[in-house]
BAVO-648974 format. One record per residue (C-alpha): residue in three letters; x, y, z. Coordinates in Angstrom, 1 decimal. Last residue first. Layout:
NODE	ALA	X	Y	Z
...
***
This chain:
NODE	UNK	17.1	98.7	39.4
NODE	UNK	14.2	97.5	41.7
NODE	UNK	11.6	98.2	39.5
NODE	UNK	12.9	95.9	36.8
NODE	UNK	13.3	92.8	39.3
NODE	UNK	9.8	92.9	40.3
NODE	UNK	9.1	92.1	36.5
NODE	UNK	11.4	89.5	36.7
NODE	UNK	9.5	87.9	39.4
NODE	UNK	6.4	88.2	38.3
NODE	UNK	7.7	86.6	34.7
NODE	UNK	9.2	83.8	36.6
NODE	UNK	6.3	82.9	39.0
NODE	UNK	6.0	84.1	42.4
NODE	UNK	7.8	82.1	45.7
NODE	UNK	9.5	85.5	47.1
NODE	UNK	12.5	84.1	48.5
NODE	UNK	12.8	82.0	45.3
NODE	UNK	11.9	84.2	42.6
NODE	UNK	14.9	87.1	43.9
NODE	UNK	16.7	84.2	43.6
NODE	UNK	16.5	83.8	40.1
NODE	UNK	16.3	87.1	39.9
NODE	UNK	19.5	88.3	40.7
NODE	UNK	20.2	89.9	44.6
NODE	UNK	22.8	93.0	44.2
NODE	UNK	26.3	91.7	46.0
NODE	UNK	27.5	92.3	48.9
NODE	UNK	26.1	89.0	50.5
NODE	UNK	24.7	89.8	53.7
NODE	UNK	24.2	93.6	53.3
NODE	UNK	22.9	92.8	49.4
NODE	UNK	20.3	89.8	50.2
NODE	UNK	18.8	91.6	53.3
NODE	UNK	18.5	95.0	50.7
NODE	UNK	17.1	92.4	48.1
NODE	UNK	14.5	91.1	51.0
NODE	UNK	13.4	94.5	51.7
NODE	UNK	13.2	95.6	47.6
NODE	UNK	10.8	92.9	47.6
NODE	UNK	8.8	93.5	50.2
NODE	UNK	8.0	97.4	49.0
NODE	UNK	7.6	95.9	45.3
NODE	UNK	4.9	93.1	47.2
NODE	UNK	3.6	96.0	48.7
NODE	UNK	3.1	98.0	45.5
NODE	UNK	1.8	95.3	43.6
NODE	UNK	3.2	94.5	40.8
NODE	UNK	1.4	94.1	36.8
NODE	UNK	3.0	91.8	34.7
NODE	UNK	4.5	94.2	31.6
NODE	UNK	2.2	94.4	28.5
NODE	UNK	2.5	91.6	25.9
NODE	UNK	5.5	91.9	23.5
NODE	UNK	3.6	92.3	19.9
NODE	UNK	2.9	89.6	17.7
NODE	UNK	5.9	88.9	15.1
NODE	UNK	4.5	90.0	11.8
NODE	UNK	3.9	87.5	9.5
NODE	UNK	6.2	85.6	7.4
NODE	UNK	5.9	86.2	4.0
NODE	UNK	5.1	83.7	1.6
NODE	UNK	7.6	82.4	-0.4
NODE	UNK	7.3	82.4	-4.4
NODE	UNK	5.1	79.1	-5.9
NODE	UNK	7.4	76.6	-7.5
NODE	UNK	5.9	75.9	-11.1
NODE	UNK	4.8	72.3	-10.9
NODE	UNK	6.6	69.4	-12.2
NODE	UNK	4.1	66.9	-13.3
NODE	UNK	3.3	63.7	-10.9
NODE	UNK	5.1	61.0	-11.9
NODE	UNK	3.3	58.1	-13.6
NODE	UNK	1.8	56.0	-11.3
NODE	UNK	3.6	52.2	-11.5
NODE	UNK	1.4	49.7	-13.5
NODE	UNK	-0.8	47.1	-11.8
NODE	UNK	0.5	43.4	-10.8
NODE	UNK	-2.5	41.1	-10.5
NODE	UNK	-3.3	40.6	-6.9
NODE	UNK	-2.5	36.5	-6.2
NODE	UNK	-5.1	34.7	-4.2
NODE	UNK	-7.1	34.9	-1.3
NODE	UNK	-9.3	32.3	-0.1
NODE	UNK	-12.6	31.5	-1.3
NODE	UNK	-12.3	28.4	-3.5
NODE	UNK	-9.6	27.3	-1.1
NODE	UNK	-11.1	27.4	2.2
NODE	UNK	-14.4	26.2	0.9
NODE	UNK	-13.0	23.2	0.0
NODE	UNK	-10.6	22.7	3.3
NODE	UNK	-13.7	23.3	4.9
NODE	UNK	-15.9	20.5	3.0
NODE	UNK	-13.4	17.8	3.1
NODE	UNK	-12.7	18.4	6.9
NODE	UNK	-16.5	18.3	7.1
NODE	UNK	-16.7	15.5	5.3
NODE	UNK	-13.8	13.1	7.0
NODE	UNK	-15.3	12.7	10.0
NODE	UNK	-17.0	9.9	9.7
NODE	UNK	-13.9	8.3	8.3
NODE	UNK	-11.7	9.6	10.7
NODE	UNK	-14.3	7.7	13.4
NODE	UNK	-14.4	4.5	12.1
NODE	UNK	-10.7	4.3	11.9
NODE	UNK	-10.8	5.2	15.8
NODE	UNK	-13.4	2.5	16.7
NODE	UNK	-11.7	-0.2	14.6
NODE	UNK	-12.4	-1.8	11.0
NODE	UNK	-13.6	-5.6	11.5
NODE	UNK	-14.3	-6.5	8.6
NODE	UNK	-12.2	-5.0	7.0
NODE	UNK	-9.1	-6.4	8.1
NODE	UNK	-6.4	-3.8	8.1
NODE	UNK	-2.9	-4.3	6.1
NODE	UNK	-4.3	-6.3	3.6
NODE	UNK	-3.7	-3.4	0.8
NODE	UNK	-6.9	-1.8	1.9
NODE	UNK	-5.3	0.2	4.4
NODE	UNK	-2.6	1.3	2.4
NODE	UNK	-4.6	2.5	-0.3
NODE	UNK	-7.0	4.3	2.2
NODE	UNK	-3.8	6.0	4.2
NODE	UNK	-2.7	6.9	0.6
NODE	UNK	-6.2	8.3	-0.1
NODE	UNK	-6.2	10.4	2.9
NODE	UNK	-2.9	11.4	3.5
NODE	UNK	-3.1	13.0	-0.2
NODE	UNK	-5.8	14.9	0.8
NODE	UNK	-4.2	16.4	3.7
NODE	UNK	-1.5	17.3	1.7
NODE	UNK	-3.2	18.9	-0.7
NODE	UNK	-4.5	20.8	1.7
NODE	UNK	-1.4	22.1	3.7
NODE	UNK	0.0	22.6	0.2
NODE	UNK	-2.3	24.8	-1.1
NODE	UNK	-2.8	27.1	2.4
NODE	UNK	1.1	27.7	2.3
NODE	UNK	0.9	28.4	-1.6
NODE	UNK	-1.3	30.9	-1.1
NODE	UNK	-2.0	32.0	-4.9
NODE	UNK	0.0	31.6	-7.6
NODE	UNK	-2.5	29.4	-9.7
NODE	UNK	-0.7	26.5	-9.4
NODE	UNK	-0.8	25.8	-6.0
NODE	UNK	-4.1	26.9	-6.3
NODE	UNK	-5.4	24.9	-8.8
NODE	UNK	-3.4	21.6	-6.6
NODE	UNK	-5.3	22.0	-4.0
NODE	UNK	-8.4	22.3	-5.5
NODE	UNK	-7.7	19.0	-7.8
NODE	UNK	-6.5	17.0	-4.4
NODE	UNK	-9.7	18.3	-2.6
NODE	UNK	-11.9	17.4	-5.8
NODE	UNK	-10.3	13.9	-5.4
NODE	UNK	-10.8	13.9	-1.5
NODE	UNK	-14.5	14.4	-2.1
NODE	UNK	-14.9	11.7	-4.9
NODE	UNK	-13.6	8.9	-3.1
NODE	UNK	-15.8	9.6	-0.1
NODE	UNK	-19.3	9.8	-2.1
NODE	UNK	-19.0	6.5	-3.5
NODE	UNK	-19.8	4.9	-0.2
NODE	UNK	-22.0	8.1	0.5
NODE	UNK	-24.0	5.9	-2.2
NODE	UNK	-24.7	3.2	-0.5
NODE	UNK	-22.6	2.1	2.9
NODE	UNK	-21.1	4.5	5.3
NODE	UNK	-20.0	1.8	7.5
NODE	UNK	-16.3	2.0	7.8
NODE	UNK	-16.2	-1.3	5.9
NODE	UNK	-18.4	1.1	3.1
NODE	UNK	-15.5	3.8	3.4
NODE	UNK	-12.7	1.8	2.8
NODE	UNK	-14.0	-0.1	-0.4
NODE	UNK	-14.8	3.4	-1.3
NODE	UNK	-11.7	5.0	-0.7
NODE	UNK	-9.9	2.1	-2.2
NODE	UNK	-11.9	1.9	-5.5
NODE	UNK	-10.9	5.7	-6.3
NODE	UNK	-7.3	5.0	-5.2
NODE	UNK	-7.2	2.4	-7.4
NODE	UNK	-9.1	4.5	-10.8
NODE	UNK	-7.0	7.8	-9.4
NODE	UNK	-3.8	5.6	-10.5
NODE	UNK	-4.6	3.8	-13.4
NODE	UNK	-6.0	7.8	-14.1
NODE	UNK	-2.4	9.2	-13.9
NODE	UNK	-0.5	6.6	-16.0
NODE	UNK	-3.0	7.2	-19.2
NODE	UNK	-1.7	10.5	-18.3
NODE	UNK	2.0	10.2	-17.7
NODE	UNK	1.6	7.8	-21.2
NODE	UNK	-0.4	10.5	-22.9
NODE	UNK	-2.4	9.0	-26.0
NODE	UNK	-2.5	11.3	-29.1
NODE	UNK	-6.1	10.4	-30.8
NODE	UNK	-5.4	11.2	-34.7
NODE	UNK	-7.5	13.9	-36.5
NODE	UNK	-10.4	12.6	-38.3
NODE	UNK	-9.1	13.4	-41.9
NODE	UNK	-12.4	15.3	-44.0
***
């Protein structure tokens, strides 16, 4: 039985050079930062499995907004570290405000993380609905009977005897029968009052 033959990457072989200085730059930042011992060694790795989440989700179709913002941060960090430690900043005496990124650097590690493990990503693409099926069209429905009229508005008598005063006023001033527009007006009583005043004068 052949053993089958190892195929050697160059981009890849290229690739872990690369995360093997960065790796050894993060730490050797880190531990002149003061987090000596393991969490030393811890540093490194969290901004590694922030560049790996970042980059799953840009590739997996998802926010690509929230996948870049994170890989970018990541990327600041271990260029900022490679930079650093290229003779650049004396380590042994790191300053107040390096100190402090460095410090703080697990918690942004650990919400950018949780961020993009739990964000949303793509929704699969799901089939149209068929049509619905053509349904026999059902024949009209009658339309009801129109209610009947409702009763005339009941007038008083003295408000008839008033009214037919004011239209007699209206007629010797004007010469012309009073309508009911008017008729409303001079009396101040709704519009069906008034047009049922109106009938009993004609």
């Amino acid at each position: 039985m052949r053993s089958l033959p190892v195929r050697l990457d160059a981009v890849l072989v290229q690739a872990l050079i690369a995360a093997a200085l960065s790796f050894a730059h993060l730490h050797d930042l880190a531990a002149a930062a003061g987090q000596d011992g393991w969490k030393a060694w811890a540093y490194p790795v969290s901004v590694d499995l922030l560049l790996v989440a970042a980059w799953r989700r840009l590739r997996s179709g998802g926010s690509k907004a929230a996948g870049w913002c994170w890989f970018l941060v990541a990327l600041t960090a271990s260029l900022g570290a490679n930079i650093a430690t290229a003779g650049l900043l004396d380590l042994n005496a790191v300053p107040a405000w390096l100190r402090i990124l460095v410090a703080g650097w697990p918690a942004v590690a650990f919400l950018g993380g949780t961020l993009l493990a739990h964000g949303p990503t793509a929704e699969p693409e799901t089939a149209p609905a068929p049509a619905p099926a053509s349904t026999p069209v059902r024949p009209a429905v009658e339309a009801a009977p129109e209610p009947a009229p409702s009763p005339a508005t009941p007038v008083p008598p003295a408000l008839v005897t008033h009214a037919r005063k004011v239209a007699d006023d209206h007629r010797a001033r004007t010469g012309t029968p009073i309508d009911t527009p008017t008729l409303r007006a001079r009396l101040g009583v709704p519009l069906p009052l008034a047009e049922a005043i109106a009938a009993q004068l004609t």
